[in-house]
Structures are given as structure tokens and as C-alpha cells.
C-alpha positions as CSV (number, residue, x, y, z in Angstrom):
1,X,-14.3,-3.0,11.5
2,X,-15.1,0.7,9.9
3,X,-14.6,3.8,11.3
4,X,-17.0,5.9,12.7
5,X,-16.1,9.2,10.6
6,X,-19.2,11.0,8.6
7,X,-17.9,10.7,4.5
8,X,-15.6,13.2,3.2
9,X,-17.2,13.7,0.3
10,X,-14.4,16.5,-1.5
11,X,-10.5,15.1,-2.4
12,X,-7.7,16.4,-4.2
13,X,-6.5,13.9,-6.2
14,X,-2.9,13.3,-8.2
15,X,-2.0,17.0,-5.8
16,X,-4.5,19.3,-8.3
17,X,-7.3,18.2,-9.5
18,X,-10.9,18.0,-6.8
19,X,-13.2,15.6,-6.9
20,X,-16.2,15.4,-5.5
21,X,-18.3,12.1,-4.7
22,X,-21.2,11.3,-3.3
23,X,-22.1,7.5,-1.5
24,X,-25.7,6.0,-1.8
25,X,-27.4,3.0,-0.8
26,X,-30.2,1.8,-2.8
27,X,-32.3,-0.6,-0.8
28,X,-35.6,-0.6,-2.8
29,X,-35.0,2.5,-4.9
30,X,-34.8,4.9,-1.8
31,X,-31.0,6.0,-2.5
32,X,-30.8,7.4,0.9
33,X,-27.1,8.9,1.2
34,X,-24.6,7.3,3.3
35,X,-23.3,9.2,6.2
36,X,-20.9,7.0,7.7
37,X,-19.0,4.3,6.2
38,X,-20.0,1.7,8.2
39,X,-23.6,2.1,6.6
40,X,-22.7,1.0,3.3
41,X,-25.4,-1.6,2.0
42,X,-24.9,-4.1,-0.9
43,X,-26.5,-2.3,-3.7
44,X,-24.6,0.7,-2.5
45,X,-23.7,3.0,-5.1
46,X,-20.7,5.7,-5.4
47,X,-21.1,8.9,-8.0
48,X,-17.8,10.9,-8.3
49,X,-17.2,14.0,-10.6
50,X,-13.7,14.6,-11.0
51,X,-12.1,16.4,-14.2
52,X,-14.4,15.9,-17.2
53,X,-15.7,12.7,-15.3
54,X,-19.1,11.7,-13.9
55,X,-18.6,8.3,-12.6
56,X,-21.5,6.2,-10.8
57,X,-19.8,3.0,-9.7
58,X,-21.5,0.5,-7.7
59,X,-20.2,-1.1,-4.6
60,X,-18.1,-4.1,-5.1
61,X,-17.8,-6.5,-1.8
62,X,-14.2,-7.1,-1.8
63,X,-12.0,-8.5,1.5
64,X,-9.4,-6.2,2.6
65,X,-10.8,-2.8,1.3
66,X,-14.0,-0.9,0.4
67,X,-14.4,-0.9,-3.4
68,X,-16.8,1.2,-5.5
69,X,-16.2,-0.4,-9.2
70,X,-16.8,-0.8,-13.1
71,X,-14.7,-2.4,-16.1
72,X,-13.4,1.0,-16.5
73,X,-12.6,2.7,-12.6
74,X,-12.2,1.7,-9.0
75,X,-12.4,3.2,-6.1
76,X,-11.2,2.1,-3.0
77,X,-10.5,2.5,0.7
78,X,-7.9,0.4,2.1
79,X,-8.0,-1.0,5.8
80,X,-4.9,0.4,7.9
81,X,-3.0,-2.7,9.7
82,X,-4.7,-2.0,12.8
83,X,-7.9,-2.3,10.8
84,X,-9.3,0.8,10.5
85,X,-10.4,2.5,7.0
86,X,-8.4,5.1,6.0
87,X,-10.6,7.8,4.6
88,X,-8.2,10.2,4.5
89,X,-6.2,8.8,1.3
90,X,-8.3,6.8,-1.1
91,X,-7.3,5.4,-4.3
92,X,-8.9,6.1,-7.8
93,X,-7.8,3.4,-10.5
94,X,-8.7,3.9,-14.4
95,X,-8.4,0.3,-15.3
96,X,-7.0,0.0,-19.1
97,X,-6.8,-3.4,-19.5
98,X,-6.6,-6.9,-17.2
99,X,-3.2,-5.5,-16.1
100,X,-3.1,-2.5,-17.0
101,X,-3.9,0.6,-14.8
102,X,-3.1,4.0,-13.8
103,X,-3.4,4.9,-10.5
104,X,-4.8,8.6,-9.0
105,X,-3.7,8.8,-5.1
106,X,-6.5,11.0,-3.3
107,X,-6.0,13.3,-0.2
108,X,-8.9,14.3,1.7
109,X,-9.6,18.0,1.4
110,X,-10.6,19.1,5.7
111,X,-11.7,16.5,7.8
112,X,-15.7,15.8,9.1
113,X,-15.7,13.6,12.6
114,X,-18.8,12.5,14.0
């Protein structure tokens, strides 16, 4: 089940530093942006600028949370208990190694309902 919210698409993450992302899906090269998350299309793609980073990370189907990833980063929405995606706090992991990770919290910066 998704929520029905439009895409925040600006966060403050690790309490100082914005980033700014934008979600595509790229069903025969038309990379129409996504609106809501409950449009997300395999072949989905996520481009994030944050710090000195520009990040294009493509959607990864994953059960128990939205995931946008690479070797290197991962972004993800988790699903609250009641099932809902919580778009408010998402989660930006630099992966270092198989077990190795550091982990930037997110907040949403304002809030866009539909």
C-alpha cells in the first residue's frame, strides 16, 4: 500500500545539509516525473544532489521499503507498521563495503499533500 502524498522533492539531511531529488520513470525513454509515489514504474529512476553529490540511482524492487540504489548509495523509504510509506524521514546509505555503511537520516523540508 503507498500513500497518496505528491513527492517531496527537498530534505535536510544528517540536521544541515539539503538535498534535492528528483523521481522518474522511464518507460520507453519518456522519463516522465513521478508525482506520487504510488506511480513508481520498474525502470524508475531517482537523481539526488546533495553536498558535492549528483547521484542517479535506479529503482531497486525490494519487499518492505522503496529503494533507489547503486554499489555505492541507497535510498530508501521504509513502510510504517500500519503500512504506509513514510516520506517524511527517508534514509540515505553510502555503502563502503558488504557491511560496511554510513547512514544519513533525512527530514522532509515543508510538506506537499495531494
Amino acid at each position: 500500500m503507498f500513500t497518496m502524498f505528491c513527492i517531496n522533492t527537498t530534505y535536510i539531511c544528517d540536521k544541515n545539509n539539503s538535498l534535492d531529488l528528483t523521481i522518474r520513470n522511464n518507460i520507453n525513454g519518456d522519463f516522465i516525473k513521478v508525482k506520487k509515489l504510488s506511480d513508481i514504474l520498474p525502470g524508475a529512476f531517482i537523481t539526488i544532489n546533495w553536498k558535492d553529490k549528483k547521484l542517479m540511482l535506479p529503482y531497486s524492487l525490494r519487499n518492505g521499503f522503496i529503494s533507489f540504489s547503486d554499489l555505492n548509495w541507497d535510498w530508501r523509504y521504509e513502510f510504517r507498521d500500519n503500512g504506509e510509506i513514510n516520506e517524511i524521514e527517508p534514509t540515505l546509505y553510502e555503502i563502503k563495503s558488504m557491511n560496511q555503511y554510513i547512514e544519513h537520516k533525512c527530514d522532509v523540508v515543508g510538506t506537499e499533500v495531494s
